[in-house]
OpenMM code with the backbone's topology and positions (N, CA, C; nanometers):
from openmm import Vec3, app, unit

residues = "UNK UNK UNK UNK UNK UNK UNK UNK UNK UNK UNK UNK UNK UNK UNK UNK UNK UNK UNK UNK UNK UNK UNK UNK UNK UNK UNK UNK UNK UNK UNK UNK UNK UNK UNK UNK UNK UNK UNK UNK UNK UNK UNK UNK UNK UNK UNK UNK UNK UNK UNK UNK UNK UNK UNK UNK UNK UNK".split()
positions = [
    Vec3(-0.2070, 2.9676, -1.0416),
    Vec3(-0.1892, 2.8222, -1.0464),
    Vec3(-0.3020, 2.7504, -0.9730),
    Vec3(-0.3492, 2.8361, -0.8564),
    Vec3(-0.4413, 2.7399, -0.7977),
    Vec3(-0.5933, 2.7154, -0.8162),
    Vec3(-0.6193, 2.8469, -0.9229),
    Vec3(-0.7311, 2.8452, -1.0011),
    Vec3(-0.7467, 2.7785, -1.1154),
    Vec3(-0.6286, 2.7225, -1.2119),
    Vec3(-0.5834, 2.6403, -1.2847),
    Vec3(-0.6394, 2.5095, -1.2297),
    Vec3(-0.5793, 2.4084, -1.1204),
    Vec3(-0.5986, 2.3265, -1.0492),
    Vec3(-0.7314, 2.2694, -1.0110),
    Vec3(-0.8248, 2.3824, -0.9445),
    Vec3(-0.9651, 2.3920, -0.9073),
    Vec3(-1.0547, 2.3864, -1.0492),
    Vec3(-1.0338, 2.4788, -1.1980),
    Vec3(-1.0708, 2.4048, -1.3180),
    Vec3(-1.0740, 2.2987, -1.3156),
    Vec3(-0.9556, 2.2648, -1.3511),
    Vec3(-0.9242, 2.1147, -1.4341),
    Vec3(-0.9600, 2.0098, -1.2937),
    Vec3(-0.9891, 2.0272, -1.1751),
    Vec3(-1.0417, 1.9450, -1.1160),
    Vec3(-1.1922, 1.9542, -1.0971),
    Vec3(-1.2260, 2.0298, -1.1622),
    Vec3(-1.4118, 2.0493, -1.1921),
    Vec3(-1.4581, 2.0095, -1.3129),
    Vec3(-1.3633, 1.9997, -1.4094),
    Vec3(-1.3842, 1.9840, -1.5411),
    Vec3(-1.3467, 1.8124, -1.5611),
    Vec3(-1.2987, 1.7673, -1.5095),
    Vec3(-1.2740, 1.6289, -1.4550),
    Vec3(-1.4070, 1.5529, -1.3704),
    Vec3(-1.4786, 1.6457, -1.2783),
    Vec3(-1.6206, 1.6084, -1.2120),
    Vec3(-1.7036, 1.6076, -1.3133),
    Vec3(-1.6965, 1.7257, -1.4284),
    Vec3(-1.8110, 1.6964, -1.5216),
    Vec3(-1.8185, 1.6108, -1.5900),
    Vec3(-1.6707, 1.5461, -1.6156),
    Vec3(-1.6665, 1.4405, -1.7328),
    Vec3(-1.7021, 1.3302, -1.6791),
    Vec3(-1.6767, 1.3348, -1.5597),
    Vec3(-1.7471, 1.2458, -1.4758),
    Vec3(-1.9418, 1.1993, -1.5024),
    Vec3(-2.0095, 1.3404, -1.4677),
    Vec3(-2.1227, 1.3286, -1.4807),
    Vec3(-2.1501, 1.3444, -1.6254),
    Vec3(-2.1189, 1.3999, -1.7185),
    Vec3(-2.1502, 1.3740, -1.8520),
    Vec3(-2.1015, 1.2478, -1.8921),
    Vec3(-2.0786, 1.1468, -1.8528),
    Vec3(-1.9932, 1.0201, -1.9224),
    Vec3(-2.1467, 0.9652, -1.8392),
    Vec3(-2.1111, 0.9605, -1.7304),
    Vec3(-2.3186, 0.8577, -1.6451),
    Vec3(-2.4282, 0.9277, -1.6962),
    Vec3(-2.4113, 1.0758, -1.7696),
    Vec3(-2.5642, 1.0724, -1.8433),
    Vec3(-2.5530, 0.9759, -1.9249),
    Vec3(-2.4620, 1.0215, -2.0591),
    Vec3(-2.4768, 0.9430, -2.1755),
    Vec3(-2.5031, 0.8133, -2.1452),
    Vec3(-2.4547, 0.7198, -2.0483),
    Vec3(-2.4796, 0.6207, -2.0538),
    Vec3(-2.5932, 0.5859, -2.0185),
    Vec3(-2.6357, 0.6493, -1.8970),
    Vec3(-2.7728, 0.6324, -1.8415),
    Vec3(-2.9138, 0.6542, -1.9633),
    Vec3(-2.8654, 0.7496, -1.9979),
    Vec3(-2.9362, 0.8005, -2.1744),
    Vec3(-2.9589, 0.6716, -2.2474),
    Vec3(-2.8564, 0.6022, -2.2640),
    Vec3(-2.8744, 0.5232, -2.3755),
    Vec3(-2.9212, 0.3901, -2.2910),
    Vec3(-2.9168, 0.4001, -2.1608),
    Vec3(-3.0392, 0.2572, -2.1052),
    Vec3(-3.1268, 0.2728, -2.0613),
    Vec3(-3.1746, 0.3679, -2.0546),
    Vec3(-3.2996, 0.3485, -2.0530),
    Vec3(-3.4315, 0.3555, -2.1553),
    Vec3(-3.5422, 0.3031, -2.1108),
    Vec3(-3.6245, 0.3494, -2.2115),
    Vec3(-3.7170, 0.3933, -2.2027),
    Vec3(-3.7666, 0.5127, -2.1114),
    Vec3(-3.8231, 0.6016, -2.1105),
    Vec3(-3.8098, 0.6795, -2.1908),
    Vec3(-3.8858, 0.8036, -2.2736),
    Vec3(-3.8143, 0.9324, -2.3232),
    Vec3(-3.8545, 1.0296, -2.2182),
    Vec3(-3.9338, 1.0189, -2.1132),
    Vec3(-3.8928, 1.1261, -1.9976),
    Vec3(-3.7272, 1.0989, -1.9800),
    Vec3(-3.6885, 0.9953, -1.9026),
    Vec3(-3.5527, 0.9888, -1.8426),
    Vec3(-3.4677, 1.0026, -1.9693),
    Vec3(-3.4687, 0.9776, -2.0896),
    Vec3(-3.3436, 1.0112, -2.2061),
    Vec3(-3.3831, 1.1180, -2.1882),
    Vec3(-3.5272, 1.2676, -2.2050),
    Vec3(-3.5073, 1.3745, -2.2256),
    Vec3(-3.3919, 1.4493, -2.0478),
    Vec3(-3.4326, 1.3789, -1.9991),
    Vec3(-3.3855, 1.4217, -1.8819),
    Vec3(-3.2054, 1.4559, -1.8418),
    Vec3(-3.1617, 1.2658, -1.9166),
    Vec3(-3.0489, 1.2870, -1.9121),
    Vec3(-2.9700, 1.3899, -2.0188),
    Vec3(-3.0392, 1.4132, -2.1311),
    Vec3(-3.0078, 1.5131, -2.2555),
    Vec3(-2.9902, 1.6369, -2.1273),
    Vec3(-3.0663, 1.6443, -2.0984),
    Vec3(-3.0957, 1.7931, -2.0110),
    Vec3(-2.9934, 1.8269, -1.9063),
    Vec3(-2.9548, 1.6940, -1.8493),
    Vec3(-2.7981, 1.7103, -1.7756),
    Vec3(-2.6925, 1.7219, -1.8590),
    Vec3(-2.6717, 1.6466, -1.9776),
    Vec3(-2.5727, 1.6731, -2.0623),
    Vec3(-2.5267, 1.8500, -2.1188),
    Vec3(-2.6650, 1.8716, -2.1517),
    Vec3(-2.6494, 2.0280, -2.2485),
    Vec3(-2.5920, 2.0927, -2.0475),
    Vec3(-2.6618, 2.1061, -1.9607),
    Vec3(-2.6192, 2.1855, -1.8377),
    Vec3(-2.4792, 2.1333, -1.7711),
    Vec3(-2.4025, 2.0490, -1.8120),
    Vec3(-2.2822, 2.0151, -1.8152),
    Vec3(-2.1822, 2.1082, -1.9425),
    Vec3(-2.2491, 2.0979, -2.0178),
    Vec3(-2.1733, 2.1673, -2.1290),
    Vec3(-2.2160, 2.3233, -2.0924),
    Vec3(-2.2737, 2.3387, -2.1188),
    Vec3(-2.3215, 2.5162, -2.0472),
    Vec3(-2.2140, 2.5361, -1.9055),
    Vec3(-2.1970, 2.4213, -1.8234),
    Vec3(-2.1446, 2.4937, -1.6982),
    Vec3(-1.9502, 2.4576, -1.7566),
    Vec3(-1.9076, 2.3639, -1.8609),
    Vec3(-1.7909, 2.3540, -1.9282),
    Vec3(-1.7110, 2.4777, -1.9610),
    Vec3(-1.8414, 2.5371, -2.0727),
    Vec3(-1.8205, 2.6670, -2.1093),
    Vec3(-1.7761, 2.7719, -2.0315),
    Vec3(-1.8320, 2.7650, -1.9243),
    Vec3(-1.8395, 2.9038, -1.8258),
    Vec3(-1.7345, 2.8961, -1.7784),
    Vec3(-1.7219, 2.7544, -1.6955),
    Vec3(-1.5683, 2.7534, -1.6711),
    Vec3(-1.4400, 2.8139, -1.7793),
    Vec3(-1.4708, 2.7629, -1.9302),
    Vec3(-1.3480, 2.8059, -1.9999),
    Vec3(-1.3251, 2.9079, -2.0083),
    Vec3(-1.4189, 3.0200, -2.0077),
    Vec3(-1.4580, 3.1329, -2.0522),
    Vec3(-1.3734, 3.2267, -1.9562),
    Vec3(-1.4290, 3.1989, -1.8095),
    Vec3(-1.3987, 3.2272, -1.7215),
    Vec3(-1.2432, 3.2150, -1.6779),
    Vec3(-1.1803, 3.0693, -1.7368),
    Vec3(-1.0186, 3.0921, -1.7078),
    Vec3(-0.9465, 3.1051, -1.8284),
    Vec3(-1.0587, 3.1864, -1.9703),
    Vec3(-0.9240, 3.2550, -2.0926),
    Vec3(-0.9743, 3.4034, -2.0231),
    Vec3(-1.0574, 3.4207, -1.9344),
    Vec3(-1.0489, 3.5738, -1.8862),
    Vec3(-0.9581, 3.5862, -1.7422),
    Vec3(-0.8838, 3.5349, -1.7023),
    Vec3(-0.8153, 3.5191, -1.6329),
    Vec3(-0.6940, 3.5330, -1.6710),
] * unit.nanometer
topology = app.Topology()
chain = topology.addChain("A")
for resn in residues:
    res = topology.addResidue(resn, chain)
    for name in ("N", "CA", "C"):
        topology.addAtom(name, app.Element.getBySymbol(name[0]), res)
C-alpha cells in the first residue's frame, strides 16, 4: 500500500511538471527553449513509464 501511495504521489509531481512544460512550450518563442521543453516532456514520460513498469512488477 505504501508503495502504491509514493507512485501515485510522484505521478501527480510529473503531471505537475509535464502540464508547465507544455505550457511553457507553447510561450515561448525560441526553438532552443520549445526544443528544451519537448526534452522535459519525453523525460517525464520515460520516468512515467518506469514508474508503471516498476509497480505492474510489483
Amino acid at each position: 500500500m505504501l508503495q502504491e501511495e509514493v507512485l501515485h504521489r510522484i505521478n501527480n509531481q510529473l503531471a505537475v511538471v509535464m502540464g508547465r512544460a507544455e505550457l511553457l512550450g507553447c510561450q515561448v518563442g525560441d526553438t532552443r527553449s520549445r526544443d528544451n521543453c519537448a526534452e522535459i516532456e519525453l523525460a517525464v514520460q520515460r520516468i512515467t513509464t518506469l514508474l508503471n513498469d516498476a509497480a505492474d512488477q510489483s
